[in-house]
SESEGU-326452 format. One record per atom (N, C-alpha, C, O): residue in three letters; x, z, y. Coordinates in steps of 0.1 Angstrom, whole numbers, padded with zeros to 4 digits, always signed. Each point is the difference from the previous one (the first is absolute). Layout:
N
ALAXZY ...
This chain:
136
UNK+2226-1120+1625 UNK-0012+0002-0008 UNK-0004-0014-0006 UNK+0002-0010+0006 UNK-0008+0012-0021 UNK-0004-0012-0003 UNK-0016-0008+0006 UNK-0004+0008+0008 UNK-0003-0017-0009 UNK-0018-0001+0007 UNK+0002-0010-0016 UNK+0004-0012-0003 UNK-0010+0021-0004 UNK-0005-0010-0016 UNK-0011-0007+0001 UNK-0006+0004+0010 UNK+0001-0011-0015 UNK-0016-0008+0000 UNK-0006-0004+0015 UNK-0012-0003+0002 UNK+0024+0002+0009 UNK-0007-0002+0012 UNK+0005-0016+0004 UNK+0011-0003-0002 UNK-0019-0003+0007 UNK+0002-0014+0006 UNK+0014+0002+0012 UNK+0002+0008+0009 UNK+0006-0018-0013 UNK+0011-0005+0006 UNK-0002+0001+0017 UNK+0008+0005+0007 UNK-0021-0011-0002 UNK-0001+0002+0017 UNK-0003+0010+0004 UNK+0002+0002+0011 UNK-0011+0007-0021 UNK-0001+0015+0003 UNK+0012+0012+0001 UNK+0001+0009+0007 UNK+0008-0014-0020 UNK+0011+0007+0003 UNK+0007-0004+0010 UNK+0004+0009+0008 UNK-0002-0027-0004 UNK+0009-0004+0011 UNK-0004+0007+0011 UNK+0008+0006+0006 UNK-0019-0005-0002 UNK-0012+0007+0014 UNK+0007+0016+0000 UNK+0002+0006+0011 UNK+0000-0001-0022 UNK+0002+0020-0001 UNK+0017-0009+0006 UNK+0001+0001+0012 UNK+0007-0007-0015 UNK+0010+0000+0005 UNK+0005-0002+0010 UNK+0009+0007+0004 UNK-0015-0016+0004 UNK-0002-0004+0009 UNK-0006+0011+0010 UNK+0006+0002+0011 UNK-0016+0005-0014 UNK-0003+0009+0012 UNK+0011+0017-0007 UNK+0002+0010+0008 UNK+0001-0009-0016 UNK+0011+0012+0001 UNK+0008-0005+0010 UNK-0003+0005+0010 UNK+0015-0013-0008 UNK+0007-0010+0005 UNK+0001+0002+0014 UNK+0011+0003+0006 UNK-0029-0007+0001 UNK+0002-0001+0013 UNK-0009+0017+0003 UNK-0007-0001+0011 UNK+0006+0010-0015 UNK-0003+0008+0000 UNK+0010+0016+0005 UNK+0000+0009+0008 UNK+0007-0012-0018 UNK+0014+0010-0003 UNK+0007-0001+0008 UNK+0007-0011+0000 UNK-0003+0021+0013 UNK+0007-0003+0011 UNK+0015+0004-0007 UNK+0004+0010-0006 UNK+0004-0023+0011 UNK+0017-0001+0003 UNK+0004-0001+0009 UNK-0008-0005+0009 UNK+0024+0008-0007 UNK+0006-0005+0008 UNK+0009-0008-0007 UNK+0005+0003-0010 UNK-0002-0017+0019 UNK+0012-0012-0004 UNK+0010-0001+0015 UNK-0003+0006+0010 UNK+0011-0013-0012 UNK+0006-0007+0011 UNK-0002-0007+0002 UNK+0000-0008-0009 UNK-0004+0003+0023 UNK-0011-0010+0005 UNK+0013-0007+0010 UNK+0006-0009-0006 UNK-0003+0012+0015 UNK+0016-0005+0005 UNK+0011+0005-0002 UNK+0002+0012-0003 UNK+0010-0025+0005 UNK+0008+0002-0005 UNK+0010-0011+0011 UNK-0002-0011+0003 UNK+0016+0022+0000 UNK+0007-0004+0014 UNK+0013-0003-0004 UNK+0008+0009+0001 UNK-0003-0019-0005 UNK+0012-0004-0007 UNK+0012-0002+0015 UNK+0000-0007+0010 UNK+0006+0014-0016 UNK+0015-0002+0017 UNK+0010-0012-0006 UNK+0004-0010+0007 UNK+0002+0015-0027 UNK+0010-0009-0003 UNK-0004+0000-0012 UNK-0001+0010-0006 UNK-0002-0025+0000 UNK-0002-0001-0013 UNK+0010-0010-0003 UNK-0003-0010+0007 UNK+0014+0008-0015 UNK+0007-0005-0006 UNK+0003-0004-0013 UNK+0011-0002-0004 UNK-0026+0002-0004 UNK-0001+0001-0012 UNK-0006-0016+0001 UNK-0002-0006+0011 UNK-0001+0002-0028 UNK-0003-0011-0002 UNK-0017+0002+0005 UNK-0007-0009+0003 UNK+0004+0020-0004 UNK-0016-0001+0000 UNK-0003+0001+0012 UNK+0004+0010+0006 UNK-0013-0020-0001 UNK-0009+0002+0008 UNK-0008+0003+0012 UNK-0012-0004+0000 UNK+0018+0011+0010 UNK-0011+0008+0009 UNK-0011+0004-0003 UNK-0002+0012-0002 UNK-0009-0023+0001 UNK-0013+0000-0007 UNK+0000+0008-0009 UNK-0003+0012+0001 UNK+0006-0019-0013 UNK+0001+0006-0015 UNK+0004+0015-0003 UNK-0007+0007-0007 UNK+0017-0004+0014 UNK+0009+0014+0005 UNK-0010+0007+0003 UNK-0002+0007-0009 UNK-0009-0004+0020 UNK-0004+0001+0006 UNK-0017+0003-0011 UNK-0009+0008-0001 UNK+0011-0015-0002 UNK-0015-0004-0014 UNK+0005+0011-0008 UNK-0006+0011+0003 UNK+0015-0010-0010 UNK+0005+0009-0011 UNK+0000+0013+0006 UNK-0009+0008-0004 UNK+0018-0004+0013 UNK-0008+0009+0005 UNK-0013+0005+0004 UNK-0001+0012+0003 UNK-0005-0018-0003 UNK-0018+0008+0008 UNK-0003+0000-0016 UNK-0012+0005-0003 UNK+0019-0009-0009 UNK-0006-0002-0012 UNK+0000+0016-0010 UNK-0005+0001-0011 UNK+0011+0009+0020 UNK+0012+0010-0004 UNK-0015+0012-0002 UNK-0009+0002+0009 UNK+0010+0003-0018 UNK-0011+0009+0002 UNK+0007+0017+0010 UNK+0012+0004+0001 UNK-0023+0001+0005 UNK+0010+0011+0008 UNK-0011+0009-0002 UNK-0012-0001+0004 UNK+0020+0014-0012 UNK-0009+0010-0002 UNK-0005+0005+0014 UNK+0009+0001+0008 UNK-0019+0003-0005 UNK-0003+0011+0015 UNK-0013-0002+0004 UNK-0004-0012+0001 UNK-0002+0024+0000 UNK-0010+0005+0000 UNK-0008-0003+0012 UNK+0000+0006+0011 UNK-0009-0019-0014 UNK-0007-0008+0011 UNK-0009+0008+0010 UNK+0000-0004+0012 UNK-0005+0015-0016 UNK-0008+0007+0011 UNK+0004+0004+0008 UNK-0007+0002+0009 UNK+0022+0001-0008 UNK+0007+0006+0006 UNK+0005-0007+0006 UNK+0011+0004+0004 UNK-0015-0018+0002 UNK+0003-0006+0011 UNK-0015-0008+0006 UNK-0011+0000-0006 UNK+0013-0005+0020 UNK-0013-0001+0009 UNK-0002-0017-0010 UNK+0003+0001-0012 UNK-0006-0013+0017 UNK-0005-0009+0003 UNK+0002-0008+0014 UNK-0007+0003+0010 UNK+0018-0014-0007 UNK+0008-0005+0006 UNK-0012-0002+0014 UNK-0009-0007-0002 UNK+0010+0015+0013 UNK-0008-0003+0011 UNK-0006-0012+0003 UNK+0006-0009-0005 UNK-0020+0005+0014 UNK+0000-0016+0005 UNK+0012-0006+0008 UNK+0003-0012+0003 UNK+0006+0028+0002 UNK+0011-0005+0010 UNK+0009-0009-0007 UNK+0003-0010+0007 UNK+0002+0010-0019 UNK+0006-0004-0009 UNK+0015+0012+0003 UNK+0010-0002-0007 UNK-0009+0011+0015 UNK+0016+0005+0005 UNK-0003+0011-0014 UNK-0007+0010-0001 UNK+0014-0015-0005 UNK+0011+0008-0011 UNK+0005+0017+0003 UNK+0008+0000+0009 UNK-0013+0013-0014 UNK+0005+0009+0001 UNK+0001+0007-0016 UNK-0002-0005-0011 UNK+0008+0020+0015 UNK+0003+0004-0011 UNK-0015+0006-0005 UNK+0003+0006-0011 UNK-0015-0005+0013 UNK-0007+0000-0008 UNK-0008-0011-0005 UNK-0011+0003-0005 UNK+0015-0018+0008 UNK-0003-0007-0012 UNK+0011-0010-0007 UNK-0002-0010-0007 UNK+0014+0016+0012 UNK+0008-0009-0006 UNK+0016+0007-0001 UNK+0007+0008+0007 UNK-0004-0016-0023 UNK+0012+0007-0011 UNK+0014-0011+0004 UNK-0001-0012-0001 UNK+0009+0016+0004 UNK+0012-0007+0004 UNK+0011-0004-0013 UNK+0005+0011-0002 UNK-0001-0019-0005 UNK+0010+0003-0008 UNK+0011-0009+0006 UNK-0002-0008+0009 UNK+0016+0010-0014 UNK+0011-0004+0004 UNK+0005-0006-0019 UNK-0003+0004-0012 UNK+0011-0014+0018 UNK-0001-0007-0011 UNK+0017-0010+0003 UNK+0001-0009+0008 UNK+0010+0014-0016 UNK+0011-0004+0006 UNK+0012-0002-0016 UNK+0005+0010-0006 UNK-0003-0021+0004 UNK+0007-0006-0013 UNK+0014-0007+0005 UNK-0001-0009+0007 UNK+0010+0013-0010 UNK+0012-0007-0002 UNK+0004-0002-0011 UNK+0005+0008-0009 UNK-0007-0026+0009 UNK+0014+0001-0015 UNK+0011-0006-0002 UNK+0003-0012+0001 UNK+0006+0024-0004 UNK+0015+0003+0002 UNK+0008-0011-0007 UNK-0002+0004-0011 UNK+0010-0016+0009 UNK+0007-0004-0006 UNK+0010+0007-0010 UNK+0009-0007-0005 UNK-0011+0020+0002 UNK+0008+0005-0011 UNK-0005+0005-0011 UNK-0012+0001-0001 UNK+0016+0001-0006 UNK+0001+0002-0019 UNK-0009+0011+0000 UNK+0007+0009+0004 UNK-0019-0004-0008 UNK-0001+0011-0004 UNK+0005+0008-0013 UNK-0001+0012-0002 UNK+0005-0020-0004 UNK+0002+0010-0009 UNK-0005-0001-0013 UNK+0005+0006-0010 UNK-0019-0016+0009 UNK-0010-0001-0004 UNK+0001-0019-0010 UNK+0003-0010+0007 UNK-0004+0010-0017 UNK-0001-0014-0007 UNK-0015+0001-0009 UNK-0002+0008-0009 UNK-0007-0020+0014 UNK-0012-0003-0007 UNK-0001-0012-0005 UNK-0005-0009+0007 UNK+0007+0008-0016 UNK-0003-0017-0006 UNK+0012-0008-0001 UNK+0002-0012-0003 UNK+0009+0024+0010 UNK+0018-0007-0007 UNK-0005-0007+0015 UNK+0002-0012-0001 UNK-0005+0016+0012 UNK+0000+0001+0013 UNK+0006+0008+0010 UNK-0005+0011-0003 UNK+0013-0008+0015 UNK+0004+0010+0007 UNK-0011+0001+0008 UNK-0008-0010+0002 UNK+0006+0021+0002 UNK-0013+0004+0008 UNK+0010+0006+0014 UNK+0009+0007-0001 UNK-0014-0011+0011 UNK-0001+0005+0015 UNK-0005+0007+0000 UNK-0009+0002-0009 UNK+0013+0009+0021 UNK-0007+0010+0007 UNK-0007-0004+0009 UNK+0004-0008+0008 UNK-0020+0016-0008 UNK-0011-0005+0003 UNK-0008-0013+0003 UNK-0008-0004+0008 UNK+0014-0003-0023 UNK-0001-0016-0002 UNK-0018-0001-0002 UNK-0007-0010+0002 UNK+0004+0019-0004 UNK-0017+0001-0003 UNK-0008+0013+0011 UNK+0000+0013-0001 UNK-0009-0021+0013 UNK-0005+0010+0009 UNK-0012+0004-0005 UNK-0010-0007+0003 UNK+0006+0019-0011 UNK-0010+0004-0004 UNK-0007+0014+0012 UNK+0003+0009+0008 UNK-0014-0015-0013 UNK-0009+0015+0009 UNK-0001+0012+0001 UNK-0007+0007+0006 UNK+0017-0005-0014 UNK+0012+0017+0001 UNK+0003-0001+0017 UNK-0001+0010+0007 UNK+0004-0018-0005 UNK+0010-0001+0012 UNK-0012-0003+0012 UNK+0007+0000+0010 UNK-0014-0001-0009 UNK-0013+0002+0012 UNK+0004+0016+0003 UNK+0003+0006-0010 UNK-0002+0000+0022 UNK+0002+0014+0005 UNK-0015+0001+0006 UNK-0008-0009+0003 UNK+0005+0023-0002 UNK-0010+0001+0008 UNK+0003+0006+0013 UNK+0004+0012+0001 UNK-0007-0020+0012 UNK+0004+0010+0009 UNK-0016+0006+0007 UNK-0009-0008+0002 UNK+0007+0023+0002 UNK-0007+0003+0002 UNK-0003-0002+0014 UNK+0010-0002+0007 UNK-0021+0002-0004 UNK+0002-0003+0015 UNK-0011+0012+0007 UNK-0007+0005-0008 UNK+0006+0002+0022 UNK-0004+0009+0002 UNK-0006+0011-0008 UNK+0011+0005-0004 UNK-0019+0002+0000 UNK-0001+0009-0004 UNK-0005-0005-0016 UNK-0008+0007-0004 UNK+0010-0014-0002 UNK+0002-0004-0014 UNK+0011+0008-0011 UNK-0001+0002-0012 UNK+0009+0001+0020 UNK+0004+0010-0009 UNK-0007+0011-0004 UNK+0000+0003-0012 UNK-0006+0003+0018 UNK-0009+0012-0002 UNK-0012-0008-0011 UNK-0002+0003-0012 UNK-0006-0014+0019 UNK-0012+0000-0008 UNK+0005-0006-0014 UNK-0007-0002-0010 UNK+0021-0002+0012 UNK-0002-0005-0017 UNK+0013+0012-0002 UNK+0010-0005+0004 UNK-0010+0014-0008 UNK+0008+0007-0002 UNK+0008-0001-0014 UNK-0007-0006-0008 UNK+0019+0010+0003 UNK+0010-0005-0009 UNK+0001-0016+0001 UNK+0002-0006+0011 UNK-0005+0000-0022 UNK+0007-0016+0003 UNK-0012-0006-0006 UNK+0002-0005-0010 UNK-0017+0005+0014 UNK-0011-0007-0003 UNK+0000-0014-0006 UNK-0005-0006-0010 UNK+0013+0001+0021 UNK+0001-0014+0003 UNK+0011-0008-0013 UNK+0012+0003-0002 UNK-0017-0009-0003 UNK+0012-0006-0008 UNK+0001-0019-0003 UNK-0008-0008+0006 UNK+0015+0007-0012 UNK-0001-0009-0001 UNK+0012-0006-0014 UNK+0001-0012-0003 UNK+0085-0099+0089 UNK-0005+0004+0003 UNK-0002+0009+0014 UNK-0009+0006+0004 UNK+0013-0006-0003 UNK-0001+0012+0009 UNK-0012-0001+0006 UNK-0003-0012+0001 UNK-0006+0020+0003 UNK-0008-0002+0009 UNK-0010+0016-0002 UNK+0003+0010-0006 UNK-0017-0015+0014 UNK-0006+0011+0000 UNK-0019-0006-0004 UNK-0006-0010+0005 UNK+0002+0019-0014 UNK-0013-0001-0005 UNK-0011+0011+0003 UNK-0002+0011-0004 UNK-0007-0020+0014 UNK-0010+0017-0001 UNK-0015-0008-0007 UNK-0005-0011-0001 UNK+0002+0024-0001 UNK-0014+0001-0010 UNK-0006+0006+0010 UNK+0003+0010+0007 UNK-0015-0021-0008 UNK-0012+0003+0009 UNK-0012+0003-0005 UNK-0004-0008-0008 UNK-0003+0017+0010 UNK-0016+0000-0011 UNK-0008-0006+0007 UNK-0011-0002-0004 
């Protein structure tokens, strides 16, 4: 939507509280076993929680004072890239391209964990090696 004729901190303020208002879920940790890439841990790690993930916030609790992780407040993904030293097949820029030379967020799985399959039923959820869970 556009805010015509309204002062810049008044609009900044409507943005700002839509923002912290509008419940999401992100990936808040992130459990790297083998990273072998040029990038990062950290950074790796950043990019992902950066990933938007469709699924329907009510539908999970609010992380106990216990802090212990269960399946009603928290989304598990598996997240697993190999890149193959051979040819795909594929030339971009008068380049040979590898298989799975580029780990994109296609490749995040969701694994459900207790009764999550039921409450998010079909594939709600969307969206190296390691494991990421989203915590509300």
């Amino acid at each position: 939507f556009d805010l015509i004729g309204v002062d810049a901190s008044i609009a900044n303020a409507l943005r700002r509280i839509m923002l912290a208002e509008v419940p999401t879920i992100a990936i808040e940790n992130v459990w790297i076993a083998i990273n072998s890439s040029i990038i990062q841990d950290e950074v790796l790690a950043h990019r992902i929680g950066l990933i938007p993930i469709r699924a329907d916030p009510s539908k999970l609790d609010f992380l106990g004072a216990d802090n212990e992780e269960t399946d009603k407040d928290t989304i598990v993904f598996h997240f697993d890239v190999e890149c193959l030293n051979q040819f795909s097949g594929e030339v971009k820029n008068g380049r040979k391209c590898f298989v799975n030379e580029m780990a994109l967020s296609g490749a995040l799985t969701w694994l459900p964990q207790g009764n999550q399959a039921s409450v998010f039923p079909g594939k709600p959820i969307e969206i190296m090696q390691g494991l990421s869970h989203c915590i509300t």
